[in-house]
N, C-alpha and C positions, 0 to 999 in steps of 0.2 A: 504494500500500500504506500503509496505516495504520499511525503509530507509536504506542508505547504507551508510560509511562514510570510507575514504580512510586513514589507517593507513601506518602512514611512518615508514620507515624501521628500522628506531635507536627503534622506541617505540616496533615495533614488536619484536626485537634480545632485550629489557628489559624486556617484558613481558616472553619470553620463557626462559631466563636466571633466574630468580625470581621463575617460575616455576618447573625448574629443582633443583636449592636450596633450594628450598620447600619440594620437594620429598627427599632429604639427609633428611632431620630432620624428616621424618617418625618415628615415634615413636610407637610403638608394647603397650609400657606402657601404654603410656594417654591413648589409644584405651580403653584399656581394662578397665582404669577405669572409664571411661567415661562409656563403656556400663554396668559396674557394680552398676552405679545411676541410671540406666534406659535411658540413653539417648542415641539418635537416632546417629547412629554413618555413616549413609550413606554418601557418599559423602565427608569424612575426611581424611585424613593420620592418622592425631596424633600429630602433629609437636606442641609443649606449645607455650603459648601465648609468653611467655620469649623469647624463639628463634625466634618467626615471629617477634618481633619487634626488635629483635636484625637484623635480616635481613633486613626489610624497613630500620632500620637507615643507612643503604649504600647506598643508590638511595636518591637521591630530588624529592621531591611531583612534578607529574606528571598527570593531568587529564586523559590523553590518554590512560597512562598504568593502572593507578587507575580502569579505565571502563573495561580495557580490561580482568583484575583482576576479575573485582565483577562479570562482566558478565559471568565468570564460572560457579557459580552458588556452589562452594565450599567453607566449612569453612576458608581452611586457607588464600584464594585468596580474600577472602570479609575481612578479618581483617586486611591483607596487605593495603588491597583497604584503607581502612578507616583511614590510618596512610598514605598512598600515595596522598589524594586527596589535592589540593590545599585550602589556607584556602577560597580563592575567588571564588570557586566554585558555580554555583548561587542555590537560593534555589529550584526551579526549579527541575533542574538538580539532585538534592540531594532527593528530593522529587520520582519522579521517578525511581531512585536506590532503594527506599526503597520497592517497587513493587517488586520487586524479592529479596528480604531480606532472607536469607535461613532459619532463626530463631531466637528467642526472644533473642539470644547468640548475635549474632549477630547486633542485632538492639540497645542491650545495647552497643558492641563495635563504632557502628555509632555515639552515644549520649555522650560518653564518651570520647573515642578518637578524633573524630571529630566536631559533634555539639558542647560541650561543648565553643569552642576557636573560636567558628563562629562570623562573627561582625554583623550576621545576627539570634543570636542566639534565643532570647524572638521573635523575630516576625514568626522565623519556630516555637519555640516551642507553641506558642499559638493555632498558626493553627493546629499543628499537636495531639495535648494535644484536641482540640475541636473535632478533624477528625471520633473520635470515632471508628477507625483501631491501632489496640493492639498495633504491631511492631512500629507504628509511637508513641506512645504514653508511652511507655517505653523508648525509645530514646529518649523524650524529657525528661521525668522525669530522667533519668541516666544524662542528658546533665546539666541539670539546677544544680542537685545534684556536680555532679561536677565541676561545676563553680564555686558553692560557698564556696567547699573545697579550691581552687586553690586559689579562689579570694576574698579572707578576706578581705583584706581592699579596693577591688576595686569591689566589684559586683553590677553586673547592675540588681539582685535582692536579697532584703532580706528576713531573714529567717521567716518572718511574711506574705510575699506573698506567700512563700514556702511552709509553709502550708496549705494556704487557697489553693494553686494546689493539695496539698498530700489527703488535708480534702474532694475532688472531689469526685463524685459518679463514679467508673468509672464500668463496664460491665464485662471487661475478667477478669478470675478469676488468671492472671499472672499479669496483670497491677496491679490490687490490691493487689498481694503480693508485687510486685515494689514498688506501693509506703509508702505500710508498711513497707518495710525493709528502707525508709527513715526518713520515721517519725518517726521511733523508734531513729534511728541515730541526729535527731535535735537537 
């Protein structure tokens, strides 16, 4: 059974406003060099990371638009999203976003952007680092990585448990470049 949920009017005139400034920053450039490394360019404009997040920094995090963002199921709507979500957003909720994650681009901005600053960060990433689903498990590994750049003198993990996550056997053959490119980093 389908659930329905009733979007009020300010969040609906933010999501289609975000929308439209999305589309200005269309960029012909990125496009192309994105498809020039082989990567899947469906569902894109072009718009650089630079400028979407030059763009979120004008709005306050917003769950409502944040969903109504990711739920497009587009690159630049899902990076917005990840810079829009609230930090108290439950893990739940976040967990299920990840279900429609458009790509491993993507699930790194999830882990980086957002999980990283989460006050629920080690308890998703444990589950999701276990889940044995790629997208969640690069997210956790971007997310932890980033914590502990950020959070030098205050991480709620060190670089000794850090690696015993990196040291993991993990399956997809992206996750284990993920977390080669951090363990080379440590």
């Amino acid at each position: 059974m389908a659930t329905f949920k009733i979007i009020d009017k300010q969040s609906e005139q933010v999501f289609q406003e975000i929308e439209r400034r999305i589309y200005r920053l269309q960029s012909g450039g990125t496009l192309d060099s994105l498809k020039a490394i082989g990567a899947d360019t469906q569902g894109q404009i072009g718009a650089s990371f630079v400028s979407l997040k030059q763009l979120a920094s004008r709005y306050t995090p917003d769950e409502t638009v944040a969903l109504l963002l990711w739920n497009t199921g587009k690159r630049e709507e899902q990076i917005i999203a990840c810079l829009l979500l609230p930090e108290e957003t439950n893990k739940e909720k976040i967990t299920q976003l990840m279900k429609t994650c458009l790509n491993m681009e993507i699930a790194g901005y999830v882990g980086s952007l957002y999980l990283s600053h989460h006050p629920a960060l080690l308890e998703i990433s444990d589950e999701w680092l276990d889940s044995g689903i790629p997208s969640l498990q690069v997210a956790a590994l971007t997310a932890l990585a980033r914590h502990l750049i950020i959070n030098k003198n205050n991480c709620l993990i060190n670089k000794v448990e850090f690696k015993k996550i990196l040291d993991r056997e993990y399956k997809d053959n992206f996750v284990r470049m993920t977390a080669e490119r951090y363990r080379f980093n440590l």
